[in-house]
Biopython code that builds the backbone (N, CA, C, O; Angstrom):
import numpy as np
from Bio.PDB.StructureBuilder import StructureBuilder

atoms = [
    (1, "UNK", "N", (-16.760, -1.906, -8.264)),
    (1, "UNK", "CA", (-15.345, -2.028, -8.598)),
    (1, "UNK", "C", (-14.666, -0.665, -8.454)),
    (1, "UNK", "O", (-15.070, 0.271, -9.144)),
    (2, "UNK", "N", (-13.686, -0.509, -7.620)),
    (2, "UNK", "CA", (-13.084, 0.762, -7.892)),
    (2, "UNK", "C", (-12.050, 0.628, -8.975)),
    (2, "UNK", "O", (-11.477, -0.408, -9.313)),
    (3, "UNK", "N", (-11.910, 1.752, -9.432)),
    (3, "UNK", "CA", (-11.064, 2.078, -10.850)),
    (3, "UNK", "C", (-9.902, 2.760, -10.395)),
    (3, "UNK", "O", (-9.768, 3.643, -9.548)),
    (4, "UNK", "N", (-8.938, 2.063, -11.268)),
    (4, "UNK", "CA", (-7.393, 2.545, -11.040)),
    (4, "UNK", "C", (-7.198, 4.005, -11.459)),
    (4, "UNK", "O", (-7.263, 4.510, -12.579)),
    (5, "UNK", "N", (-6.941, 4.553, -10.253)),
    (5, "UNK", "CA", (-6.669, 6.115, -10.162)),
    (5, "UNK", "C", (-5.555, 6.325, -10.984)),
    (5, "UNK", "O", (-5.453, 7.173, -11.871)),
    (6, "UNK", "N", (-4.333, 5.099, -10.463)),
    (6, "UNK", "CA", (-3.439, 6.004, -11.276)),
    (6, "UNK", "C", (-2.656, 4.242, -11.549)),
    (6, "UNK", "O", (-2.516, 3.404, -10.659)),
    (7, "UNK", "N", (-2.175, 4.045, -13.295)),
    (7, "UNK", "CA", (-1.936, 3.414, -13.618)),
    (7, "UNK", "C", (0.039, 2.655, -12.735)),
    (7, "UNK", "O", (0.331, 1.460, -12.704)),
    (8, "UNK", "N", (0.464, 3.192, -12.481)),
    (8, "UNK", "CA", (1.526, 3.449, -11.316)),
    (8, "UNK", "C", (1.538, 2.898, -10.483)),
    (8, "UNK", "O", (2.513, 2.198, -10.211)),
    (9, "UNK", "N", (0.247, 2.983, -9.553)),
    (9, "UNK", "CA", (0.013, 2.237, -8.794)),
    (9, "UNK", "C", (0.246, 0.100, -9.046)),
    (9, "UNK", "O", (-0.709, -0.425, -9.617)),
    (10, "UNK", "N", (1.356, -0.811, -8.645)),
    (10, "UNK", "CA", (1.367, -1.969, -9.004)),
    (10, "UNK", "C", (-0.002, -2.688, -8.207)),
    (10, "UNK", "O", (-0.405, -2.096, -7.206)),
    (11, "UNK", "N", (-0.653, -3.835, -8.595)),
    (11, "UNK", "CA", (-1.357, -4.408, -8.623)),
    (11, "UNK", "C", (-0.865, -5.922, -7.980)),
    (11, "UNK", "O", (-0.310, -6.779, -8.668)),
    (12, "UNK", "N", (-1.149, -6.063, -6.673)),
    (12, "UNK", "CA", (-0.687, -7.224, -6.373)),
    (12, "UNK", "C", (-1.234, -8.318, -5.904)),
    (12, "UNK", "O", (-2.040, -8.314, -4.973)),
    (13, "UNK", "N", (-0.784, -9.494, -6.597)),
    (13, "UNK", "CA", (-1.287, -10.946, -6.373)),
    (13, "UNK", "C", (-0.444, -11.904, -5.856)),
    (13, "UNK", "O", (0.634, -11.474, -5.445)),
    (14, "UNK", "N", (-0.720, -13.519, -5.732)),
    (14, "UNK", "CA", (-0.121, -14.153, -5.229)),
    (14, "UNK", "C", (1.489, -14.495, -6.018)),
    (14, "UNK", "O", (2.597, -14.864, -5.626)),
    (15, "UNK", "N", (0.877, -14.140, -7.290)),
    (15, "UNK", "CA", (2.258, -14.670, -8.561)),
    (15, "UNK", "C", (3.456, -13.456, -8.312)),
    (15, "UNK", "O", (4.644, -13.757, -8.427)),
    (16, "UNK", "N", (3.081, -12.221, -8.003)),
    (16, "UNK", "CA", (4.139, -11.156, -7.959)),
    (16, "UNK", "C", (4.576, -10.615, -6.568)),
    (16, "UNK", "O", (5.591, -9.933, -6.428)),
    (17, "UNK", "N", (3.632, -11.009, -5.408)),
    (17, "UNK", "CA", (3.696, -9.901, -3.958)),
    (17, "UNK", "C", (5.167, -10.453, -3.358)),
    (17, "UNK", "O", (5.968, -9.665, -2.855)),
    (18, "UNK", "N", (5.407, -11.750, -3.456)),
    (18, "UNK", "CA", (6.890, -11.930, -2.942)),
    (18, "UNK", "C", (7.959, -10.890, -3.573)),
    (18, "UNK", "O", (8.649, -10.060, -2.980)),
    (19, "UNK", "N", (7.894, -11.164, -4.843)),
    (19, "UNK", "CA", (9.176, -10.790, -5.749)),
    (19, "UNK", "C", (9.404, -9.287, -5.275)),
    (19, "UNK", "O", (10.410, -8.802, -4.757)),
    (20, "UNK", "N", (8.157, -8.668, -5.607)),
    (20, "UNK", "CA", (7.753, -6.862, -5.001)),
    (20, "UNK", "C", (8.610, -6.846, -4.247)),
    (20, "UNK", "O", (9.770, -6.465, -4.400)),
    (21, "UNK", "N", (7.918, -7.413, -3.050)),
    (21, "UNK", "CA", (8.598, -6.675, -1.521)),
    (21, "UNK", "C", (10.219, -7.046, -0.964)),
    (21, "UNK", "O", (11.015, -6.641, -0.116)),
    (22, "UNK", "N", (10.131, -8.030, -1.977)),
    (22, "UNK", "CA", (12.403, -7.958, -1.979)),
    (22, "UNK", "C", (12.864, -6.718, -2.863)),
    (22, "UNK", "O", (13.950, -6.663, -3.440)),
    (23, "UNK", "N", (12.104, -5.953, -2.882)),
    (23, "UNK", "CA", (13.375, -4.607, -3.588)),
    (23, "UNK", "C", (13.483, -4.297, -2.770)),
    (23, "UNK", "O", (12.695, -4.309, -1.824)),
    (24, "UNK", "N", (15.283, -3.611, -2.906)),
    (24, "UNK", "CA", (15.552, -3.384, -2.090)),
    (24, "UNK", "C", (15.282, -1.300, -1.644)),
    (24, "UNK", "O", (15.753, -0.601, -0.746)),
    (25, "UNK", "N", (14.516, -1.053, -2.570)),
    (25, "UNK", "CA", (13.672, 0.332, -2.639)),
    (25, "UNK", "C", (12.438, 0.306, -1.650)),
    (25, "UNK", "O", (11.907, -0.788, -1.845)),
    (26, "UNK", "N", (11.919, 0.807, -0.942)),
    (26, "UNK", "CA", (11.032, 0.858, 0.005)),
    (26, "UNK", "C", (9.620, 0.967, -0.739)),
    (26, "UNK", "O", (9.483, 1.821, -1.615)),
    (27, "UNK", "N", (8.370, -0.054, -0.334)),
    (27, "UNK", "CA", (7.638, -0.405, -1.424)),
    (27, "UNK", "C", (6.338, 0.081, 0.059)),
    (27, "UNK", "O", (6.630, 0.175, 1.251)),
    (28, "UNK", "N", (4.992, 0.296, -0.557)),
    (28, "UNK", "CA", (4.293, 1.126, 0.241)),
    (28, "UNK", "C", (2.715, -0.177, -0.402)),
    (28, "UNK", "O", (2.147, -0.092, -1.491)),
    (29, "UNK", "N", (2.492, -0.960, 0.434)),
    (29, "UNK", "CA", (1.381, -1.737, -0.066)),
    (29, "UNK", "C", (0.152, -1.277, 0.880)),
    (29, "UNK", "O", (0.312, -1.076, 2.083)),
    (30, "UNK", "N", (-1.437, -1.087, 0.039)),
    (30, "UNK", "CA", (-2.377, -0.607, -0.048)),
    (30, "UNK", "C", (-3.037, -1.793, 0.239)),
    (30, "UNK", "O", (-3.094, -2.308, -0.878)),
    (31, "UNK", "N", (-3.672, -2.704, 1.154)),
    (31, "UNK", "CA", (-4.340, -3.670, 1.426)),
    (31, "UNK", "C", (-5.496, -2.940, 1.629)),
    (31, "UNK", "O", (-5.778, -2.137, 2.519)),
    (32, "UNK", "N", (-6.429, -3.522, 0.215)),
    (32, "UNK", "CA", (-7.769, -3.085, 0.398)),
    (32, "UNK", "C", (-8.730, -3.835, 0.171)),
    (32, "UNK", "O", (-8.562, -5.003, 0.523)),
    (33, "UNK", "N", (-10.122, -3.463, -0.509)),
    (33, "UNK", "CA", (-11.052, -4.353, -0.853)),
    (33, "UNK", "C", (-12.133, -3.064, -1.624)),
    (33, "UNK", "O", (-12.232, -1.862, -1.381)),
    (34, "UNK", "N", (-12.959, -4.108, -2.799)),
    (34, "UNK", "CA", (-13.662, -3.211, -3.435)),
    (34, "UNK", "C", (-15.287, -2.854, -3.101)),
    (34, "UNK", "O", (-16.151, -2.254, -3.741)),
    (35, "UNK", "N", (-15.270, -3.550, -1.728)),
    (35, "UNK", "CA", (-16.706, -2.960, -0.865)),
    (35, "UNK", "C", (-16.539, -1.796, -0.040)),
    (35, "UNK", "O", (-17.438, -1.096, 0.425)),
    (36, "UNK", "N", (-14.833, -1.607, 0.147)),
    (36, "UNK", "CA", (-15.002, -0.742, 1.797)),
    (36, "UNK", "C", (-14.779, 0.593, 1.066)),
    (36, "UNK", "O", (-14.133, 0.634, 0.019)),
    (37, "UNK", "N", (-15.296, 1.632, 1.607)),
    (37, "UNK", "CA", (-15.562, 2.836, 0.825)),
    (37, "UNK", "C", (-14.418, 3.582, 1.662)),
    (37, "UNK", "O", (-14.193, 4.741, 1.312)),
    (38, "UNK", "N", (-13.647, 3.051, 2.750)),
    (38, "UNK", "CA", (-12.587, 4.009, 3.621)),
    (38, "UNK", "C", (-11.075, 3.690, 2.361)),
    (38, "UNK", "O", (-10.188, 4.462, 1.999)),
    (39, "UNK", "N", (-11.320, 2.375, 2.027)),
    (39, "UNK", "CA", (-9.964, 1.904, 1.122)),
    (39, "UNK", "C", (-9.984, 2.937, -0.091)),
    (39, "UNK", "O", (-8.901, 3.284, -0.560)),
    (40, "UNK", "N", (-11.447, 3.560, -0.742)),
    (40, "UNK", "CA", (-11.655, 4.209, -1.994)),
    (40, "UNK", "C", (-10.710, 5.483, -1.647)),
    (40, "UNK", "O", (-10.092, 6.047, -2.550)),
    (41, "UNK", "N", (-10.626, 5.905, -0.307)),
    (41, "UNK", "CA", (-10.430, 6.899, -0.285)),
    (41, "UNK", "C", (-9.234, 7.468, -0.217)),
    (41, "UNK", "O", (-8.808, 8.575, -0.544)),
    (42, "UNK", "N", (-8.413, 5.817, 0.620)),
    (42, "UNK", "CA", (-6.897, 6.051, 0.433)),
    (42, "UNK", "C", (-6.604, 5.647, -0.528)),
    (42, "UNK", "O", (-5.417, 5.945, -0.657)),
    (43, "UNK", "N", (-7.120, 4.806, -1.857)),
    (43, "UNK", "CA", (-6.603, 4.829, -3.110)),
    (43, "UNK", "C", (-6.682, 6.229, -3.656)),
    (43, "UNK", "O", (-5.532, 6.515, -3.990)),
    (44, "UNK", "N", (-7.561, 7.333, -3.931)),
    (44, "UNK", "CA", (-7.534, 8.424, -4.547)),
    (44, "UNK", "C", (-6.048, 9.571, -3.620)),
    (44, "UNK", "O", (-5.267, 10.344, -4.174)),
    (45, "UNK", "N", (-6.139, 9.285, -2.362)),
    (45, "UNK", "CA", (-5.257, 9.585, -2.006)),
    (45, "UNK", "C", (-3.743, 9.426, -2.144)),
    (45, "UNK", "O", (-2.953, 10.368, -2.078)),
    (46, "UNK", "N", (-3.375, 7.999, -2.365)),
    (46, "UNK", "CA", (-2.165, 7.782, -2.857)),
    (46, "UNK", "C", (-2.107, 7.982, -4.408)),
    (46, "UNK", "O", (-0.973, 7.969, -4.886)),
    (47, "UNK", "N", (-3.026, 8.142, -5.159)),
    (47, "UNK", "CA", (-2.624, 8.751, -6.425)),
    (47, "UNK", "C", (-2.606, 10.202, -6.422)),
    (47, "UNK", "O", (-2.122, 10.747, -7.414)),
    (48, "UNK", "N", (-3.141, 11.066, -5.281)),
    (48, "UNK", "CA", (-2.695, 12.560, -5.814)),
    (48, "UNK", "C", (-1.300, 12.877, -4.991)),
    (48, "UNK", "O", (-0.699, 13.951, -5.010)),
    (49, "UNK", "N", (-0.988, 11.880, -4.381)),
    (49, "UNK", "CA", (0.660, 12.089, -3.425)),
    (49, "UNK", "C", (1.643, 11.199, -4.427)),
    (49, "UNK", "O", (2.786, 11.418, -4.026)),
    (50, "UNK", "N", (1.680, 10.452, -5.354)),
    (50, "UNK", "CA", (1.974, 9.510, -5.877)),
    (50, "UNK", "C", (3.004, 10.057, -6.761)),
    (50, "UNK", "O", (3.921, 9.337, -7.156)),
    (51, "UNK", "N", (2.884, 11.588, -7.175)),
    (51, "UNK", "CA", (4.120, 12.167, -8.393)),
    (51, "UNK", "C", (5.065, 13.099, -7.311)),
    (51, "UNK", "O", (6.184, 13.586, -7.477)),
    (52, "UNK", "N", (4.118, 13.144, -6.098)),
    (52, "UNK", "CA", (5.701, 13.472, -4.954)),
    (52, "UNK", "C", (6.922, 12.205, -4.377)),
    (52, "UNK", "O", (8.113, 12.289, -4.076)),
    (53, "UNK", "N", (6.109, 11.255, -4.406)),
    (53, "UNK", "CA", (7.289, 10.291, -3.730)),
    (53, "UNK", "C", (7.654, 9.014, -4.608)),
    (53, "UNK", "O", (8.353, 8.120, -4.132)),
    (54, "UNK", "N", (7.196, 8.964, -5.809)),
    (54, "UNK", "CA", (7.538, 8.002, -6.921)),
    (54, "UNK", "C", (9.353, 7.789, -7.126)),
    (54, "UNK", "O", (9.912, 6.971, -7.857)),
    (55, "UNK", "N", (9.839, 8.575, -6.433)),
    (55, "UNK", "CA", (11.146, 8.744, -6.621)),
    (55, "UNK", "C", (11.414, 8.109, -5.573)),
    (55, "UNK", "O", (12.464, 7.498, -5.773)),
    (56, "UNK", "N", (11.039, 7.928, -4.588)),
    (56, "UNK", "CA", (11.541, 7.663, -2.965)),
    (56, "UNK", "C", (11.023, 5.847, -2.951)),
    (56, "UNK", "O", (11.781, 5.116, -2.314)),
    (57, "UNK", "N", (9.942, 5.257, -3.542)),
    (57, "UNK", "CA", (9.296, 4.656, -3.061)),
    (57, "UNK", "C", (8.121, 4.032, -4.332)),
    (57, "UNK", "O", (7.598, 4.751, -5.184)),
    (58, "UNK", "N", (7.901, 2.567, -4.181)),
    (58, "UNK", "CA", (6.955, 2.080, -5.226)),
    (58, "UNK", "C", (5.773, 1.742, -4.487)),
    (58, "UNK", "O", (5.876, 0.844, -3.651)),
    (59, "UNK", "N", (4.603, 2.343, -4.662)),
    (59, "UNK", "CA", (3.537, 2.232, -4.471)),
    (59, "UNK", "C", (3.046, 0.727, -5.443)),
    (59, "UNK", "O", (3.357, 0.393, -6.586)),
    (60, "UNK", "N", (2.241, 0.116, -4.498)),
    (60, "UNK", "CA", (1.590, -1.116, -4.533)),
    (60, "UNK", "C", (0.093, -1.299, -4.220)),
    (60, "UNK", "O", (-0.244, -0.715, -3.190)),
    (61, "UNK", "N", (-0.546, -1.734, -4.635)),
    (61, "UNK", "CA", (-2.103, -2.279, -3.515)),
    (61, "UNK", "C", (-2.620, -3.886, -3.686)),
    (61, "UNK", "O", (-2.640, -4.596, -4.691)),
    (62, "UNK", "N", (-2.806, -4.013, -3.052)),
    (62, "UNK", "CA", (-3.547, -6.042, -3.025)),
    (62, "UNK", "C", (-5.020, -6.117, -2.374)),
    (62, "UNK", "O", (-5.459, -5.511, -1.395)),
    (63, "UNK", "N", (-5.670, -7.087, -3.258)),
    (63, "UNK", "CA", (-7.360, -6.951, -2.768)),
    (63, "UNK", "C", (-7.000, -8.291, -1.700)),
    (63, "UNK", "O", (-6.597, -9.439, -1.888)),
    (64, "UNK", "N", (-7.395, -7.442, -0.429)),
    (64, "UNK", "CA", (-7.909, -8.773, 0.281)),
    (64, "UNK", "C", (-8.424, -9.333, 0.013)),
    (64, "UNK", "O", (-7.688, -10.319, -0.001)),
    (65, "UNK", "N", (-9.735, -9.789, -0.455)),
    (65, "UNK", "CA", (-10.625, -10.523, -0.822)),
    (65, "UNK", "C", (-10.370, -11.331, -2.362)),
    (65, "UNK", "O", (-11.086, -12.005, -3.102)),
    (66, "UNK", "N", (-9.264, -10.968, -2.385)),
    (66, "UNK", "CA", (-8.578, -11.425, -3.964)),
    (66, "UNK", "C", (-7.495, -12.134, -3.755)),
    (66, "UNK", "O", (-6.949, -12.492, -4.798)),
    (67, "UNK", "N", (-6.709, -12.649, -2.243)),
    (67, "UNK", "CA", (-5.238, -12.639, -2.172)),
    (67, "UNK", "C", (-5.434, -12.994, -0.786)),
    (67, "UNK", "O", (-4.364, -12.942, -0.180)),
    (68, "UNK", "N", (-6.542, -13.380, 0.032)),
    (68, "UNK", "CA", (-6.802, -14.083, 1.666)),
    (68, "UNK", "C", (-5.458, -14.799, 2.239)),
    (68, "UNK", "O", (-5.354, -14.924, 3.459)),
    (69, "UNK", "N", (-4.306, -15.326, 1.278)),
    (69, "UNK", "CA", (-3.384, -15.977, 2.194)),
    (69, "UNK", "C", (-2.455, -15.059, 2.106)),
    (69, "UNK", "O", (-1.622, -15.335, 2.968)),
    (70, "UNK", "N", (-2.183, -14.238, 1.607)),
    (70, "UNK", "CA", (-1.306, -13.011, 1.747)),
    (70, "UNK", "C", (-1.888, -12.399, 2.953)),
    (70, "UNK", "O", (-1.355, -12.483, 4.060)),
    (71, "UNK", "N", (-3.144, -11.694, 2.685)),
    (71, "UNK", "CA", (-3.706, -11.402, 4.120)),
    (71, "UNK", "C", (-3.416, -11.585, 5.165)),
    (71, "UNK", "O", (-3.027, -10.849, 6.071)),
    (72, "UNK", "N", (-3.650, -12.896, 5.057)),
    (72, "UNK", "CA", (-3.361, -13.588, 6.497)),
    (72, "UNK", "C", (-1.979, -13.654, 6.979)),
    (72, "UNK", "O", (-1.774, -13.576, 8.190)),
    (73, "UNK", "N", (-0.928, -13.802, 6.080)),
    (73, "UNK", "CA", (0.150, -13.585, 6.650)),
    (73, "UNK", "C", (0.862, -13.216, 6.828)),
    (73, "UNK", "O", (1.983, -13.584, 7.179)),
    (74, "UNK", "N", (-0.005, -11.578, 6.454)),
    (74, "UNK", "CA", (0.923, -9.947, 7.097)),
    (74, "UNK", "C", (-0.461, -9.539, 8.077)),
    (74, "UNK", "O", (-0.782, -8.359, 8.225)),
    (75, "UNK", "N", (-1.246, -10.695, 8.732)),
    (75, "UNK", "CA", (-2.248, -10.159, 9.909)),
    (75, "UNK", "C", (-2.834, -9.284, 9.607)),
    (75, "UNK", "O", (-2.854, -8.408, 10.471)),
    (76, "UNK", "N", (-3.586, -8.985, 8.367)),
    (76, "UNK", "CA", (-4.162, -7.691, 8.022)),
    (76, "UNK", "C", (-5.364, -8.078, 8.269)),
    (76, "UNK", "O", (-5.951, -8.874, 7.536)),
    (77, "UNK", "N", (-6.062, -7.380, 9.709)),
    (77, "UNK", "CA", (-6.963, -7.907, 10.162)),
    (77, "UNK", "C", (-8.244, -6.587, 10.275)),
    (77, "UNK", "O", (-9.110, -6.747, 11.135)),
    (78, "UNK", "N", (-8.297, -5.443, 9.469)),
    (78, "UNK", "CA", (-8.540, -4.277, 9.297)),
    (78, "UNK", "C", (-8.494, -3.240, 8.075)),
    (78, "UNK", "O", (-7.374, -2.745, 7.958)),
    (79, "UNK", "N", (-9.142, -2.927, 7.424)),
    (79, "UNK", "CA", (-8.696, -2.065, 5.915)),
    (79, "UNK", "C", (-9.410, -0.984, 6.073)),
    (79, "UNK", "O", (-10.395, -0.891, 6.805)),
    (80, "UNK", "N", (-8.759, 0.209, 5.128)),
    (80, "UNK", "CA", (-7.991, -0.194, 4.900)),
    (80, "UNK", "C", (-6.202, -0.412, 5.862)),
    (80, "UNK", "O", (-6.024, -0.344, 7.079)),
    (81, "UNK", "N", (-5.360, -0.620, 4.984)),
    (81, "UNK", "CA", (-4.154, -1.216, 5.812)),
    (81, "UNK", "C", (-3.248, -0.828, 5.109)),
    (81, "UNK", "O", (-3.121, -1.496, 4.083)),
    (82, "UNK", "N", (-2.520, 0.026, 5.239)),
    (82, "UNK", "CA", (-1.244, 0.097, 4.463)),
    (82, "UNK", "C", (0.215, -0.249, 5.193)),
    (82, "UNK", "O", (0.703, 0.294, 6.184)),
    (83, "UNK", "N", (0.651, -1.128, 4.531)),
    (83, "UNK", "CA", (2.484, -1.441, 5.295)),
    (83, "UNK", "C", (3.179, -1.005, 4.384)),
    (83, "UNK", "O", (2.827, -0.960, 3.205)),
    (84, "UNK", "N", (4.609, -0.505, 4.984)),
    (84, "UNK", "CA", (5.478, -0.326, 4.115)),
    (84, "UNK", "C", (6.843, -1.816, 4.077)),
    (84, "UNK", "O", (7.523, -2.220, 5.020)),
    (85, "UNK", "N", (6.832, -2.143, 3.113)),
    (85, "UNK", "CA", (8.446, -3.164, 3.237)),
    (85, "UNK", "C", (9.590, -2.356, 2.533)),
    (85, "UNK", "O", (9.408, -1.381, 1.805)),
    (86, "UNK", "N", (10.542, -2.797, 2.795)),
    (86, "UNK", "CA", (12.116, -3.117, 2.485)),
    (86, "UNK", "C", (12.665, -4.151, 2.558)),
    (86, "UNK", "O", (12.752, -4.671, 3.670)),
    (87, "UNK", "N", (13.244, -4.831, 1.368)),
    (87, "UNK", "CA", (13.835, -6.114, 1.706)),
    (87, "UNK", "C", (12.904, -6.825, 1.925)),
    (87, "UNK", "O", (13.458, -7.337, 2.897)),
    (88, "UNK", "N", (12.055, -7.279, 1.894)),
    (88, "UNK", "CA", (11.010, -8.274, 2.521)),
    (88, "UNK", "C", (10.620, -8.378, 3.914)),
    (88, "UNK", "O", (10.114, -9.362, 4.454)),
    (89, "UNK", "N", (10.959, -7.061, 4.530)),
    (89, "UNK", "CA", (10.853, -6.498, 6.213)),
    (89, "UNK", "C", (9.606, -5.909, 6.158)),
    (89, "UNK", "O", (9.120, -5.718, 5.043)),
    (90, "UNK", "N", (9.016, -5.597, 7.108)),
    (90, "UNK", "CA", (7.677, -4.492, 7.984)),
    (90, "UNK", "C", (8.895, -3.486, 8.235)),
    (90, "UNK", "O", (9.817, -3.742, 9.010)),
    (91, "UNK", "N", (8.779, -2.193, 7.411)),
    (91, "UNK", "CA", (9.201, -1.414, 8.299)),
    (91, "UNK", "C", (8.378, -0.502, 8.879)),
    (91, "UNK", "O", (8.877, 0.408, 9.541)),
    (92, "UNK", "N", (6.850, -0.616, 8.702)),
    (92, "UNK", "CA", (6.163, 0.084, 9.715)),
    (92, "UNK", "C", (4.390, -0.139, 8.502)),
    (92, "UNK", "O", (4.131, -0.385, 7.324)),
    (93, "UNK", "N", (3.637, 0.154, 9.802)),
    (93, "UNK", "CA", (2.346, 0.109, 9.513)),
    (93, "UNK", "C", (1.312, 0.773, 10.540)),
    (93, "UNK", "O", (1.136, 0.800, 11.758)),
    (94, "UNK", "N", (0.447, 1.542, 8.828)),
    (94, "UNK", "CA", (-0.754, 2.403, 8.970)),
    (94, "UNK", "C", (-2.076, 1.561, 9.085)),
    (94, "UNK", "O", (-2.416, 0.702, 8.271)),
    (95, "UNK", "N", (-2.905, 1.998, 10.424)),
    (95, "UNK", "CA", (-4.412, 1.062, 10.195)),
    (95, "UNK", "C", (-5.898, 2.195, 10.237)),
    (95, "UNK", "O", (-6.317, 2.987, 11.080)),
    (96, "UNK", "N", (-6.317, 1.820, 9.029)),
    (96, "UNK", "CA", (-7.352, 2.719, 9.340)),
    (96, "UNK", "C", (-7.644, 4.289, 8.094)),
    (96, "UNK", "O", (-6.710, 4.873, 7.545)),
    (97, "UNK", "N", (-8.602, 4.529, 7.979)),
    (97, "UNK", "CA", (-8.698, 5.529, 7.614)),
    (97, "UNK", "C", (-7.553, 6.907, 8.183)),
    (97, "UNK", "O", (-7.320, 7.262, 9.339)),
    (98, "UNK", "N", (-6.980, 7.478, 6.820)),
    (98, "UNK", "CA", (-5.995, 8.217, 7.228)),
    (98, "UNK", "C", (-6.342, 9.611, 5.903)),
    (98, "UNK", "O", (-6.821, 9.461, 4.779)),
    (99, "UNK", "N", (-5.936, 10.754, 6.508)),
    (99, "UNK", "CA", (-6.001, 11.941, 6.271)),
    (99, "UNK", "C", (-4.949, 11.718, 5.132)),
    (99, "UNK", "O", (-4.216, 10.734, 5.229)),
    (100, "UNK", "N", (-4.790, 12.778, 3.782)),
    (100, "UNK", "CA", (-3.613, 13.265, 2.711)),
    (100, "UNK", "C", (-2.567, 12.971, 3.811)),
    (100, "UNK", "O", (-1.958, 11.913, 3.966)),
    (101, "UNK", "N", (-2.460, 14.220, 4.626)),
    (101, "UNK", "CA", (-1.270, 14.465, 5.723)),
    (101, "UNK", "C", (-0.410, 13.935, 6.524)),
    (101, "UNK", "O", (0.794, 14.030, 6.762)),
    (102, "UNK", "N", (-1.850, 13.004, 7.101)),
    (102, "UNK", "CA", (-1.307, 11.471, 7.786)),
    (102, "UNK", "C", (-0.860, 10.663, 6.945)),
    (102, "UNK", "O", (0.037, 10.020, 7.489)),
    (103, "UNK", "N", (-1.062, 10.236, 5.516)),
    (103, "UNK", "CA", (-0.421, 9.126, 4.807)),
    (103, "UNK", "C", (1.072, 9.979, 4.278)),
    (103, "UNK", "O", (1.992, 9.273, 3.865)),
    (104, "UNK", "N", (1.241, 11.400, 4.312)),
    (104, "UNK", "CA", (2.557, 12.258, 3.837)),
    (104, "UNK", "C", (3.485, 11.888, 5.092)),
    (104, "UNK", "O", (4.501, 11.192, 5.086)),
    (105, "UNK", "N", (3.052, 12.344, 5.849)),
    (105, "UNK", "CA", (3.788, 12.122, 7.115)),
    (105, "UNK", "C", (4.527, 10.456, 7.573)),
    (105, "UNK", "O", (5.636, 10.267, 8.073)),
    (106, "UNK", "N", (3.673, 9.609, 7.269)),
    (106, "UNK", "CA", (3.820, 7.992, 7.744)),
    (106, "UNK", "C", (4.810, 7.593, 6.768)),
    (106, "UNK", "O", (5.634, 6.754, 7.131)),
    (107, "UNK", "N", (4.885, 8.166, 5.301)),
    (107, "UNK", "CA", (5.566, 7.802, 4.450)),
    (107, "UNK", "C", (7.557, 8.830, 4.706)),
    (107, "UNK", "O", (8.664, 8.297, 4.625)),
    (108, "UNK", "N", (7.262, 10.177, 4.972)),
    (108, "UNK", "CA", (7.952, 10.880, 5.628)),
    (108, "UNK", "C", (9.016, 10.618, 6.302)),
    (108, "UNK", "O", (10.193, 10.850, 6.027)),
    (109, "UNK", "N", (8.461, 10.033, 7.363)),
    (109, "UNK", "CA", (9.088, 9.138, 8.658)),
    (109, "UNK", "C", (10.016, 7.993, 8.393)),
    (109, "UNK", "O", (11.063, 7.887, 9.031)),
    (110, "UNK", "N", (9.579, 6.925, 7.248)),
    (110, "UNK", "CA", (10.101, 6.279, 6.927)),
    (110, "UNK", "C", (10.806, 6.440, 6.212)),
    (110, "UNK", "O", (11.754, 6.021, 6.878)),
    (111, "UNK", "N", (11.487, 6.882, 4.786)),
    (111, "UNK", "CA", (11.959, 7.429, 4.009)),
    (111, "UNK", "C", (13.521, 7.717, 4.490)),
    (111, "UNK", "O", (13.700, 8.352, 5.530)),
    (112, "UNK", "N", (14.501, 7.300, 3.816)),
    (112, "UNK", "CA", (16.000, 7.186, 4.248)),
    (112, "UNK", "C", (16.569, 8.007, 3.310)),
    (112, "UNK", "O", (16.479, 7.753, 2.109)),
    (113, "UNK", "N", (17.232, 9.107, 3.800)),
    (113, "UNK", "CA", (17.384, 9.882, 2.362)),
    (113, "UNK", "C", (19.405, 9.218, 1.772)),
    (113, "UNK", "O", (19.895, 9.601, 0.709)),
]
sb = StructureBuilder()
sb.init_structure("model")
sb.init_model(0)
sb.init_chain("A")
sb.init_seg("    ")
for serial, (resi, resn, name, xyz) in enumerate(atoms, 1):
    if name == "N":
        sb.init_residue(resn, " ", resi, " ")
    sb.init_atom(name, np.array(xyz, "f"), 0.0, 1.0, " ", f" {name:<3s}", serial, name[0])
structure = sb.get_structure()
């Protein structure tokens, strides 16, 4: 089981992932699972970047293996996976093991000041 790095982080299931991703604040979801040891790593990662952009942006994560029809119908065919929404939009998506820098940057990019 991995353990919640940082309580901040929202926790998402089938009862809440709609409602989430209609803010209209740019929401950053963590599609992971608690076997893959690449997802452990971007969870510890988005909790030590997490008191820079808490202002910009609500960090989220959902267990694939906990939530398979959500999965399936944001094609998350790879973890870990992070998308960002707005409004209930894709406004862009990370696949794969990613560096501090690379997840600063991806979030960066997107970000509307």
């Amino acid at each position: 089981m991995v353990p919640d790095m940082n309580n901040n982080i929202i926790v998402l299931n089938e009862e809440n992932f709609k409602k989430t991703i209609e803010n209209t604040k740019l929401i950053l979801v963590d599609f992971w699972a608690t076997w893959c040891n690449p997802c452990k790593s971007v969870l510890l990662i988005l909790s030590e970047i997490y008191d820079e952009f808490c202002e910009k942006l609500i960090f989220a994560k959902l267990n694939v293996d906990k939530n398979p029809k959500i999965t399936s119908q944001h094609n998350v065919r790879s973890i870990p996976t992070l998308i960002l929404f707005q409004n209930k939009k894709i406004i862009d998506i990370k696949i794969g093991l990613c560096t501090k820098e690379e997840i600063k940057l991806f979030i960066k990019k997107n970000i509307r000041n």
